[in-house]
N, C-alpha and C positions, 0 to 999 in steps of 0.2 A: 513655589515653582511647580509648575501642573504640568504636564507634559500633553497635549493639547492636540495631535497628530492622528493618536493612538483609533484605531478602528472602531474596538469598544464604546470612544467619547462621540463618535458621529461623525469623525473626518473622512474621507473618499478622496480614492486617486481618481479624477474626472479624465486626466490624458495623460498619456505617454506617447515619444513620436514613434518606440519603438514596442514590441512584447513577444515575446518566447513563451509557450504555452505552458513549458515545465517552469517557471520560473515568472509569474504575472504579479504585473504594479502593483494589488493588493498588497503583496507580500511585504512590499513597505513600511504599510501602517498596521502589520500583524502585530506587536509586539515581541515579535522573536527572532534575534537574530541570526539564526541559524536558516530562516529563508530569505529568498531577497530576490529581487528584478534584476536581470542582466539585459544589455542592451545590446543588439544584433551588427550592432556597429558602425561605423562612421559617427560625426559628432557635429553639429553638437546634439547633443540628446538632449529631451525635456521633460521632465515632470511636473504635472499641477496637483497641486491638495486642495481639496472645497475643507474648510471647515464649518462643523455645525453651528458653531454662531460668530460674528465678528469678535475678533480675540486682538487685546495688545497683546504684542507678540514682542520678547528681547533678544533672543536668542533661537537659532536651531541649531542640533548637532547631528551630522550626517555620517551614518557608520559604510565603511562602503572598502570598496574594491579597484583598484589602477586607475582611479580619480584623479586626474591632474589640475586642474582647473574647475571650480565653480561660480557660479553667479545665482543670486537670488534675488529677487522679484516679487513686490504683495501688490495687490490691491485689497477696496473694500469693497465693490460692489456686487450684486448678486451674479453673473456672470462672467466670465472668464477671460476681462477683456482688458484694455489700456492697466496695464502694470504697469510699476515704476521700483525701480535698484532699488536695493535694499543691503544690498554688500555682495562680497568675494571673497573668494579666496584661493591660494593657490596652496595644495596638498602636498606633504611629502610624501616619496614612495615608499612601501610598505611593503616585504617578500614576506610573505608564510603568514600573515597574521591582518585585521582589517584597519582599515584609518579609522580614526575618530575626530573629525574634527566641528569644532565649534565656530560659530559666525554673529558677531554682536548686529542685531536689528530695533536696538532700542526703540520705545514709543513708535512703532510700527502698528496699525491696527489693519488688520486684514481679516478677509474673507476666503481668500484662496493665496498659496505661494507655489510660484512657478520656481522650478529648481531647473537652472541651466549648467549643464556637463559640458565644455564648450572645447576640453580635450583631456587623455588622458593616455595612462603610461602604455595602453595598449588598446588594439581596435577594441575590446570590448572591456564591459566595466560594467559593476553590480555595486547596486544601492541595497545594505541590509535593511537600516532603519535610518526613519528621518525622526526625531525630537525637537518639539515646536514647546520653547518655555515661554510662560506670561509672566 
């Protein structure tokens, strides 16, 4: 299990539909979840991760914040474009403390994953960290 996201290994958030200056998509793939991307509101919101090299991907685990809903998305080509599902899922809510939730994307080989926020417990809502297992 290699965790595959991580800034360090070469991954890059390429878009987000939304960014707060105190609080940028970087922050995702920092490693720490004590920072994180909040989204300015309305939904759905989007994120992409480019990885540094095509990766089968099983699994991602999304640490986050008034998440109600998500949907994920790979492709493998070099650009950022025709995706196809890769799962969902729908979060429970969480007072005082972050969701963690996990999403099986078995034999998925991607290049980049789009991460759709498509509603949640509240206008706004923070991604700490995302974790891409191979």
């Amino acid at each position: 299990m290699l965790d595959s996201a991580m800034a360090s290994l070469g991954a890059k958030v390429v878009a987000t539909t939304s960014s707060d200056e105190n609080h940028p998509p970087e922050n995702i793939i920092d490693g720490n979840s004590k920072t994180f991307w909040m989204s300015t509101g309305l939904f759905p919101q989007e994120i992409i991760i480019r990885l540094a090299e095509p990766t089968n991907t099983s699994k991602v685990t999304v640490d986050s914040y008034n998440v109600r809903h998500l949907k994920v998305e790979t492709n493998a080509s070099q650009n950022a474009s025709n995706f196809k599902f890769a799962g969902e899922k729908e979060f429970d809510q969480t007072e005082g403390h972050l969701q963690s939730n996990t999403i099986t994307i078995s034999g998925t080989n991607a290049t980049h994953l789009r991460f759709i926020i498509t509603s949640g417990y509240d206008h706004f809502v923070s991604v700490h960290s995302v974790n891409i297992q191979i």
